[in-house]
C-alpha positions as CSV (number, residue, x, y, z in Angstrom):
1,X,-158.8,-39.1,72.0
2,X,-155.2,-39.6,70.7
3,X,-154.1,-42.8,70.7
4,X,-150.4,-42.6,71.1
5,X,-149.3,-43.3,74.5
6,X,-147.7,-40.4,76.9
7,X,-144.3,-41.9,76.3
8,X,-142.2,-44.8,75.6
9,X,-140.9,-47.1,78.0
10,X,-137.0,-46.0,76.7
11,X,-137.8,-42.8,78.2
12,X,-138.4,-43.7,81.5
13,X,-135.9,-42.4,83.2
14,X,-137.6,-38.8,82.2
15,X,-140.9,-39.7,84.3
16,X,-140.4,-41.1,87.3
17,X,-143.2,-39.7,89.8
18,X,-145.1,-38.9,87.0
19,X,-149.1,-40.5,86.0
20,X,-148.3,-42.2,82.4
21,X,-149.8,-43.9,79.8
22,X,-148.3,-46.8,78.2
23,X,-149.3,-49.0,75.2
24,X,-148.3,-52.3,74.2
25,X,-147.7,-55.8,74.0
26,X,-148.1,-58.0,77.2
27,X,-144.5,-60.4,76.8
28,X,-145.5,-62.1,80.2
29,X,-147.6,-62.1,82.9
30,X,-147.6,-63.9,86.4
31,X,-150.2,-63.4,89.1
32,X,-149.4,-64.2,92.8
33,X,-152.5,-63.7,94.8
34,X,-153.8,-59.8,95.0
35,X,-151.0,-59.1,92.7
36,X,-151.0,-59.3,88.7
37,X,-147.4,-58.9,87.1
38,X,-147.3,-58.3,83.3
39,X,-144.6,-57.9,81.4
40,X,-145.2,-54.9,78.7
41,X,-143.4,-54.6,75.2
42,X,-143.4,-51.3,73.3
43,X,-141.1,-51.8,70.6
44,X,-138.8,-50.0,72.8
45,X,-138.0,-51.2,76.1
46,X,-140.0,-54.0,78.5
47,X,-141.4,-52.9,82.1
48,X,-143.0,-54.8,84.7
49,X,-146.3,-52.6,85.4
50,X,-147.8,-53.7,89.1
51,X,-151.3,-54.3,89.2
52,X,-152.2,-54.7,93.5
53,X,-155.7,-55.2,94.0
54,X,-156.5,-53.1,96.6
55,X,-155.6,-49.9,94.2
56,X,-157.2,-50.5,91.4
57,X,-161.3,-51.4,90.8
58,X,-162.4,-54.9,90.3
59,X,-163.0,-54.4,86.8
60,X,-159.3,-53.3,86.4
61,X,-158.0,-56.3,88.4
62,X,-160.3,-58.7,86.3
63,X,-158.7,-57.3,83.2
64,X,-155.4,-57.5,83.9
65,X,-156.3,-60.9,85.0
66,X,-157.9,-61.8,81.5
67,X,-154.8,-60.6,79.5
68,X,-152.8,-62.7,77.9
69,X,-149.1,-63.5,76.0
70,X,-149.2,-60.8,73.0
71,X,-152.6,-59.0,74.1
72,X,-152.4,-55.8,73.2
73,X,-153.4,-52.9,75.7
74,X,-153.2,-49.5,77.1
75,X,-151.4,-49.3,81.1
76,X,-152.4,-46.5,83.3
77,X,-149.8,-45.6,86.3
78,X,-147.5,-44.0,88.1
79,X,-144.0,-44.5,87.4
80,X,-141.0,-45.2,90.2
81,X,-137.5,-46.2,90.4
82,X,-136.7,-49.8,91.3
83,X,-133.1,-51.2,91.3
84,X,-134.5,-55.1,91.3
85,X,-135.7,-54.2,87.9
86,X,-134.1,-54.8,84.9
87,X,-135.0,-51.2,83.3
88,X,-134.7,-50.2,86.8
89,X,-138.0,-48.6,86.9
90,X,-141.8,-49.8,87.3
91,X,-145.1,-49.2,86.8
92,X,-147.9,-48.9,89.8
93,X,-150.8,-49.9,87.3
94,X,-154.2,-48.2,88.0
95,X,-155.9,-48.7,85.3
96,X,-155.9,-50.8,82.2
97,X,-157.7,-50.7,78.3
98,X,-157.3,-54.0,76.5
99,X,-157.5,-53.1,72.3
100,X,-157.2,-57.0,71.8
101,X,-157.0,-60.1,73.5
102,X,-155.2,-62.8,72.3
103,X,-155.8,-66.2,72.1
104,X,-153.5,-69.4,71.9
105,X,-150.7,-67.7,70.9
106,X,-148.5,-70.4,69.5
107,X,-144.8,-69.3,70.6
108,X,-144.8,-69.5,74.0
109,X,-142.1,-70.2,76.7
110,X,-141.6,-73.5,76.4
111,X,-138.8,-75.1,73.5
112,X,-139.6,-75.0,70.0
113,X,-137.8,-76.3,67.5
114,X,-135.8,-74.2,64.5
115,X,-138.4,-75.5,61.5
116,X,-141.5,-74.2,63.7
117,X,-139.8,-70.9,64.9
118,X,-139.0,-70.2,61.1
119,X,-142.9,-71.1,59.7
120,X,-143.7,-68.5,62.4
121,X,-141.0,-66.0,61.5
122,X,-143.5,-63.5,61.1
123,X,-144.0,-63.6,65.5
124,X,-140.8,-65.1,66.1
125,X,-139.4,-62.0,65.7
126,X,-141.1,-60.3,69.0
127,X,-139.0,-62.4,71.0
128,X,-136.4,-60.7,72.9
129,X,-133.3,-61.8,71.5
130,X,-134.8,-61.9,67.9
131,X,-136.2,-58.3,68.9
132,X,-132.3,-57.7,69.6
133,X,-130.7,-59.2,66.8
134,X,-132.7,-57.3,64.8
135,X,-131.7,-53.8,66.8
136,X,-128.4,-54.8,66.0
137,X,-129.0,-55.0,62.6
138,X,-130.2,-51.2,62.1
139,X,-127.6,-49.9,64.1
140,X,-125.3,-51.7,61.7
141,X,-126.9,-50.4,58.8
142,X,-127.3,-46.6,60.1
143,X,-123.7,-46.7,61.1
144,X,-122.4,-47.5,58.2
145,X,-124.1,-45.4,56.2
146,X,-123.3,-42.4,58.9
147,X,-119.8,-43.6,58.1
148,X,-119.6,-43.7,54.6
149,X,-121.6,-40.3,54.4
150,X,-119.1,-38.5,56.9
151,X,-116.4,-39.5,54.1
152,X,-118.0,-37.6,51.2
153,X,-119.5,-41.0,49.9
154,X,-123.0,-40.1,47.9
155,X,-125.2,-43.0,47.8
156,X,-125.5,-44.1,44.4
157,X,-128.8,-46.4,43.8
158,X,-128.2,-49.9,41.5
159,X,-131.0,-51.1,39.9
160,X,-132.1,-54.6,41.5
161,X,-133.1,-56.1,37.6
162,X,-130.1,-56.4,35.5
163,X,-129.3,-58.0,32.0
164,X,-126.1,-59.5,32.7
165,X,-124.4,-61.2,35.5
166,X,-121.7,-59.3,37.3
167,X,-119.7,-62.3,38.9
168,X,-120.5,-65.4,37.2
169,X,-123.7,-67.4,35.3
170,X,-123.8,-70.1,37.5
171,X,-125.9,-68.3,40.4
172,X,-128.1,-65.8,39.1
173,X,-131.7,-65.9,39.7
174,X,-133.5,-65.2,36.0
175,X,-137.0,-63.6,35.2
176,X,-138.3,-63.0,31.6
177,X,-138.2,-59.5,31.4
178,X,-141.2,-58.3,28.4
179,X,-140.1,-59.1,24.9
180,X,-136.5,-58.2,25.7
181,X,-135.1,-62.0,27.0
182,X,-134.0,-62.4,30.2
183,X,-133.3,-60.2,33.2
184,X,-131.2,-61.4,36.7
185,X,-132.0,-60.4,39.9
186,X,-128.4,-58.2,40.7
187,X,-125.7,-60.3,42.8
188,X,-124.3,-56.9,43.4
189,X,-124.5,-53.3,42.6
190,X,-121.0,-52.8,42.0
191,X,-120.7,-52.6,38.1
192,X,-123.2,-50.1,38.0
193,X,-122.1,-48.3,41.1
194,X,-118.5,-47.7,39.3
195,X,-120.5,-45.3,36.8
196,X,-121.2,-43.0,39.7
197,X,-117.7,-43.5,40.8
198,X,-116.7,-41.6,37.8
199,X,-119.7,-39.1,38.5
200,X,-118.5,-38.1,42.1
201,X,-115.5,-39.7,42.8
202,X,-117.2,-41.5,46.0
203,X,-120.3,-43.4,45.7
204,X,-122.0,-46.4,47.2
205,X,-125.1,-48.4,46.9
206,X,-127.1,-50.2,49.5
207,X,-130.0,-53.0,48.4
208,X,-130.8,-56.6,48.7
209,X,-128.7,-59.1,46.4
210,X,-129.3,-62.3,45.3
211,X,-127.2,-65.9,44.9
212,X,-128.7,-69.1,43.5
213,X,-126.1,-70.9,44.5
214,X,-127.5,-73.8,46.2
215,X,-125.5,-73.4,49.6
216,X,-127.4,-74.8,52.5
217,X,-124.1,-73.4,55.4
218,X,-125.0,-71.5,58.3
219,X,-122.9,-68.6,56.7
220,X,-125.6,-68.4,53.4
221,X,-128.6,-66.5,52.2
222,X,-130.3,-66.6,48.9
223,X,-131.6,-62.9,49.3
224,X,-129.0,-60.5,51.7
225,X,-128.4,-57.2,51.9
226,X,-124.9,-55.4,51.1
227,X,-123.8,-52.2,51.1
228,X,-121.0,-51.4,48.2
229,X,-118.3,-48.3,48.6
230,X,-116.8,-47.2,45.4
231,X,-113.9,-44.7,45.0
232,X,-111.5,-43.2,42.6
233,X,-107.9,-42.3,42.5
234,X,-107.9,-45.4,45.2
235,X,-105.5,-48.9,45.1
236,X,-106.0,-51.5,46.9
237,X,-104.0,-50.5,50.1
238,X,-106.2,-47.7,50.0
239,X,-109.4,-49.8,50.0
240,X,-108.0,-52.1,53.1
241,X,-107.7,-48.8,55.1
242,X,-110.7,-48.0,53.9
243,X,-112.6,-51.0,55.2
244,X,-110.7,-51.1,58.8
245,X,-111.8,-47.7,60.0
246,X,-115.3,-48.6,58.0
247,X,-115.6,-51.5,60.3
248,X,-114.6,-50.2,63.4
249,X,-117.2,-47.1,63.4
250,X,-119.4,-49.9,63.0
251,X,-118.2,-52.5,66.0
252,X,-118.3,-49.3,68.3
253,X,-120.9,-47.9,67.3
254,X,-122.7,-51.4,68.0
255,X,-121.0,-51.5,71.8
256,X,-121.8,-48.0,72.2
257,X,-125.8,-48.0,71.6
258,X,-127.3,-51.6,71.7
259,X,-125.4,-52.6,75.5
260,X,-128.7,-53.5,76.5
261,X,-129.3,-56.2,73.3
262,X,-125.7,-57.7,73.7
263,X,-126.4,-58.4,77.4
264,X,-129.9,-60.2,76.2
265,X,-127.9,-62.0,73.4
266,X,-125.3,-63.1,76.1
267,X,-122.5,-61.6,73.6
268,X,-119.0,-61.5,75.1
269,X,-117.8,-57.7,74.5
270,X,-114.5,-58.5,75.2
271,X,-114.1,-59.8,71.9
272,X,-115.7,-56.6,70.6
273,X,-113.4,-53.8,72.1
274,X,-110.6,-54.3,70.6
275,X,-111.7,-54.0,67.2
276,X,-109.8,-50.5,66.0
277,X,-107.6,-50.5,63.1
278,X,-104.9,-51.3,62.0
279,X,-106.0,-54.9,61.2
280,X,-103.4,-57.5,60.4
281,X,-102.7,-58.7,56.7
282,X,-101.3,-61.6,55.7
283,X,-100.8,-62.4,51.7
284,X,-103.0,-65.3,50.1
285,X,-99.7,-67.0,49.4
286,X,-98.9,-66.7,53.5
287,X,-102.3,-68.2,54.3
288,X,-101.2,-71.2,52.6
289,X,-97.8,-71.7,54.4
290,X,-100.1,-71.0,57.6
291,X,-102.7,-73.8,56.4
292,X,-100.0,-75.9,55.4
293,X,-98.2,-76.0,58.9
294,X,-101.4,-76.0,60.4
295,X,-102.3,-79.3,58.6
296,X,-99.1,-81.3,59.4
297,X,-99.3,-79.9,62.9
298,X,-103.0,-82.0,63.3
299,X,-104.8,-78.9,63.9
300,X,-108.3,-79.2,64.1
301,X,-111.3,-76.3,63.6
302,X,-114.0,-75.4,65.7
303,X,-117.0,-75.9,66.4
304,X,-117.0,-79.7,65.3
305,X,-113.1,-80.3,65.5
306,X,-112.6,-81.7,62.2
307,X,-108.9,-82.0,61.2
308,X,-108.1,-79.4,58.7
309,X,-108.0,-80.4,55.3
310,X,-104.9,-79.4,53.1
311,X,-104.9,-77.0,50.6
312,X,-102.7,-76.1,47.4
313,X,-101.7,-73.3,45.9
314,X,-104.7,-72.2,43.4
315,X,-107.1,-73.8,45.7
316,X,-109.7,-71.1,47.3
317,X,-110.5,-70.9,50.6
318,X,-113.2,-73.2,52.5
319,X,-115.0,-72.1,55.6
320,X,-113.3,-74.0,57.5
321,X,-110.0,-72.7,56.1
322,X,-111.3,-69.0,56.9
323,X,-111.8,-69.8,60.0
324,X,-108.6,-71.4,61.0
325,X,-106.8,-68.4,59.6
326,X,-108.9,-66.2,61.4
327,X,-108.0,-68.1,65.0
328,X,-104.8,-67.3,64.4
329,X,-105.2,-63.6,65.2
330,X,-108.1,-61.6,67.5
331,X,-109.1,-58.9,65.5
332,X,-110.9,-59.3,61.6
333,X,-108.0,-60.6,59.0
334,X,-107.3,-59.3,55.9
335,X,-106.4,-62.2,52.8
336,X,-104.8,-60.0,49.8
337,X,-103.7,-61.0,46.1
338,X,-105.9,-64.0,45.9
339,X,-105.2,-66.3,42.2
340,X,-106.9,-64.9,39.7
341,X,-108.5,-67.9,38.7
342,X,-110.9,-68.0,41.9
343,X,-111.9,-64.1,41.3
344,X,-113.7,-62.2,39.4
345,X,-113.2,-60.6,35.9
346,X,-112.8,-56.7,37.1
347,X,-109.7,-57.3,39.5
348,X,-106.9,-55.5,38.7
349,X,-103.5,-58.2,38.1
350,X,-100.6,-57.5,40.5
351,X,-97.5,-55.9,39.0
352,X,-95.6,-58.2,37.6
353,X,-97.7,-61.5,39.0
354,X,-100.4,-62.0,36.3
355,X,-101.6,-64.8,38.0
356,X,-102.6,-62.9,41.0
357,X,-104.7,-60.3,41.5
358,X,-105.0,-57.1,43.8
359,X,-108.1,-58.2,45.6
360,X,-108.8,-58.6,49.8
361,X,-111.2,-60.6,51.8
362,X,-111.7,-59.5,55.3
363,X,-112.6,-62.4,57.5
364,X,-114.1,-61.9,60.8
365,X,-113.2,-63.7,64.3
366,X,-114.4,-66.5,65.9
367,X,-115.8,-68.7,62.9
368,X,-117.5,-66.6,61.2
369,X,-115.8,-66.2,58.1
370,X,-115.5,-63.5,55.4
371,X,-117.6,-60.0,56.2
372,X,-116.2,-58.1,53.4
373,X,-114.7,-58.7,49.9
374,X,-113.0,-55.9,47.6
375,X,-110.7,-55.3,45.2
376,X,-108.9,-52.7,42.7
377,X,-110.6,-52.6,39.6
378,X,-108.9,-52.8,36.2
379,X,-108.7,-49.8,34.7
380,X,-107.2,-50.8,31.4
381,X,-110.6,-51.0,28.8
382,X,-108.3,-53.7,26.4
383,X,-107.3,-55.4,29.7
384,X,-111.2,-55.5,31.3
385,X,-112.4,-56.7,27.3
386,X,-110.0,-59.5,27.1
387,X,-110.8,-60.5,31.1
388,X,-114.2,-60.8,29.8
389,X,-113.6,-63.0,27.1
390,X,-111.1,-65.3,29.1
391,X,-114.6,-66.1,31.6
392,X,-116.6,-66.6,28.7
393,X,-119.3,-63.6,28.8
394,X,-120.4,-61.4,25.7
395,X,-118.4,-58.7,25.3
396,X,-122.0,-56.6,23.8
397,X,-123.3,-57.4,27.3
398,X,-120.5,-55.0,29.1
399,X,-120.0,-52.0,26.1
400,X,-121.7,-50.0,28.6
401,X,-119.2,-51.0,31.3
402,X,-116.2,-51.0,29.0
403,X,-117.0,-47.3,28.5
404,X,-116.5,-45.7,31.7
405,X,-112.9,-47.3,30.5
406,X,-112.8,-45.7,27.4
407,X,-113.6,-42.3,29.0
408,X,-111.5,-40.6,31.6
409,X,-110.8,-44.0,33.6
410,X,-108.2,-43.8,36.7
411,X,-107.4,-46.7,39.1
412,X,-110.3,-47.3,41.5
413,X,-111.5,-49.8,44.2
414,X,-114.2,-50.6,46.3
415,X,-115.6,-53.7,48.0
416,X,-118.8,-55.0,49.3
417,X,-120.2,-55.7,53.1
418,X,-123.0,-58.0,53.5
419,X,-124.7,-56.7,56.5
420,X,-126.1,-60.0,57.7
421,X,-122.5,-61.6,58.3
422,X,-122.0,-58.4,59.8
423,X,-124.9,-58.7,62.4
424,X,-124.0,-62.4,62.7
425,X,-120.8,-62.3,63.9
426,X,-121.8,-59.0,66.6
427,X,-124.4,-60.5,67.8
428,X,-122.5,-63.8,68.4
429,X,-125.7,-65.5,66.7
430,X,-124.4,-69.0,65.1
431,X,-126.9,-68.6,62.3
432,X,-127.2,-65.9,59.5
433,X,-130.6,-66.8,59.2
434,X,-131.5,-64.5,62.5
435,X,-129.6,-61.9,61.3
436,X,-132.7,-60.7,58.8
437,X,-136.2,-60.2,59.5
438,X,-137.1,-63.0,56.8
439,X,-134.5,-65.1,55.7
440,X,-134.8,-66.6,51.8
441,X,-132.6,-70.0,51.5
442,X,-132.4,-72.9,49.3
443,X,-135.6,-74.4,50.8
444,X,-137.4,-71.8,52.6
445,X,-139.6,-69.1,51.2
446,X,-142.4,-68.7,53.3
447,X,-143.1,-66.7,55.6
């Protein structure tokens, strides 16, 4: 006998009048007299299947009677149209298989608090607005690969071990790696993905990445995942364009399929649809007037409405600052030509501003901080080598990287998404920590 049911419950709308078989998870299940509601999960979709005991046997009624929260179970029945569903379609049950019963499931209706949810991540994630968040999240990832791959970009795979540090020393997660010293789990893929830049113009990579940094903000992960476009012949106003349209497939792609999981999540749309490019742009050396005014005008940031602390030139940007900024407009903000102290060794200095460099940040609405960070890369192999010295790293470690300098370099750019602060801010969830399927930070590894 094949096991896989007849159809899914997404499909419904295909059936109707029609004798199906379902299989499932039972999410919830009331009984009121001669009548057994339960609540069935497939993965896809939830239906209320009917179970009215003067059309089904006693046997059948007694089982649908025995099942309980996260059972698992074959439903018999005949599909109809109802508007006072939520699918708008339910199931007459007739007859029903139980695989396996459950007993004393432990997340059930009732308030739980954050640490249990997390040390039961592993069935927290059934729930329906975890079960959403999570739908989100591949509909980010498969639209911005779509994207990307509809603009000629050829993934280009970064290996995960690495023996240097691409942004700094201070975060890197380090494993001895044979008789060879020390590897580093890979903060990003961007270093190596700049080889296949040179290979096919437009590349990108797409893996898990790793910070140390002992952050313990709503905003962090030790382990996320980020997808990193690389392309030649490309400055940095080309790389802003870049990530605006990038962005916006994504946002509308989101509102397009996963209405359903923004209506469970209680998202606001209207905050959504009017994400299309272009995206405004204000210089790092605006964002300080703005904080500046914003200081000695006693403005205060949400959610806790703590005054806003002053900044100075040279200073980088806190959360809170990122957020302020970001209330001051209503679609995602790009920050260009940040100090070149605060950045990273690869960015390529602005004409005739040394101190600056030709580097953006794109930070997201409603508190949620910065989604995406790029840059121009320097394309000057002398330049790069003395950038490397000046942050004290090995030049031996980067000969490799110094070559694709030495050999047919052009100017280039590219920047880096993380797809949870993606997810985050669509979903309108206030924690990056439901925005993966197991979230690693500074003091949780288990599940």
């Amino acid at each position: 006998m094949a096991l896989l049911p007849s159809m899914y419950i997404r499909d419904s709308a295909d059936h109707v009048g029609e004798a199906v078989k379902l299989a499932g998870w039972v999410y919830n299940k009331t009984e009121k007299g001669k009548l057994v509601f339960i609540q069935l999960r497939d993965g896809t979709a939830t239906i209320q299947c009917v179970v009215f005991k003067k059309n089904v046997s006693e046997e059948v009624f007694a089982r649908a009677k025995e099942l309980t929260q996260e059972s698992s179970c074959y439903i018999h029945g005949t599909l109809r149209a109802d508007e006072r569903s939520s699918l708008g379609f339910e199931l007459d049950v007739t007859d029903i298989e139980i695989v396996h019963l459950t007993q004393n499931y432990p997340i059930t209706p009732k308030e739980h608090g954050t640490q249990f949810l997390m040390e039961h991540r592993h069935l927290w994630v059934r729930s329906a607005k975890q079960h959403a968040l999570l739908r989100i999240r591949a509909q980010v990832i498969a639209a911005a690969q779509e994207y990307l791959n509809s603009e000629h970009f050829v993934r280009y795979d970064s290996p995960i071990l690495t023996a240097t540090a691409a942004e700094g020393t201070s975060d890197l997660f380090a494993t001895e790696y044979f008789d060879l010293g020390n590897a580093y789990l890979a903060q990003t893929g961007q270093l190596y993905v700049e080889s296949g830049m040179a290979t096919f113009g437009r590349v990108y990579c797409f893996g898990p990445t790793f910070r140390a940094e002992k952050s313990k903000t709503r905003r962090h992960l030790t382990e996320f995942w980020m997808i990193e476009p690389e392309f030649a012949f490309a400055d940095q106003d080309d790389n802003m364009e870049l990530q605006e349209n990038f962005v916006s497939y994504i946002v509308q792609r989101v509102l397009d399929r996963c209405e359903d999981d923004l209506k469970i999540l209680e998202r606001d749309t209207s905050k959504l649809e009017n994400i299309v490019p272009p995206f405004p742009r204000i210089s790092y050396d605006e964002a300080i007037e703005k904080i500046k005014e914003g200081v000695a005008a006693g403005a205060t940031v949400a959610p806790d409405n703590a005054p806003l602390a002053p900044l100075e030139w040279g200073d980088d940007f806190g959360a809170p600052h990122e957020t302020y900024l970001a209330s001051l407009f209503d679609k995602p903000l790009f920050i260009y030509n940040y100090p070149t102290k605060v950045k990273a060794f690869y960015m390529q200095p602005a004409e005739g501003r040394p101190e600056v460099v030709r580097c953006a940040d794109l930070i997201a609405p409603e508190g949620y901080g910065e989604i995406i960070g790029g840059s121009q890369r320097i394309h000057d192999a002398e330049l790069l080598e003395a950038r490397i010295r000046e942050h004290g790293l090995d030049v031996a470690d980067y000969q490799w990287y110094l070559d694709l300098r030495r050999y047919g370099s052009v100017p280039h750019s590219g920047f880096g998404m993380g797809i949870e602060r993606c997810v985050a801010w669509l979903a309108g969830t206030r924690h990056i920590r439901e925005a993966i399927p197991f979230p690693r930070q500074l003091y949780r590894i288990y599940p």
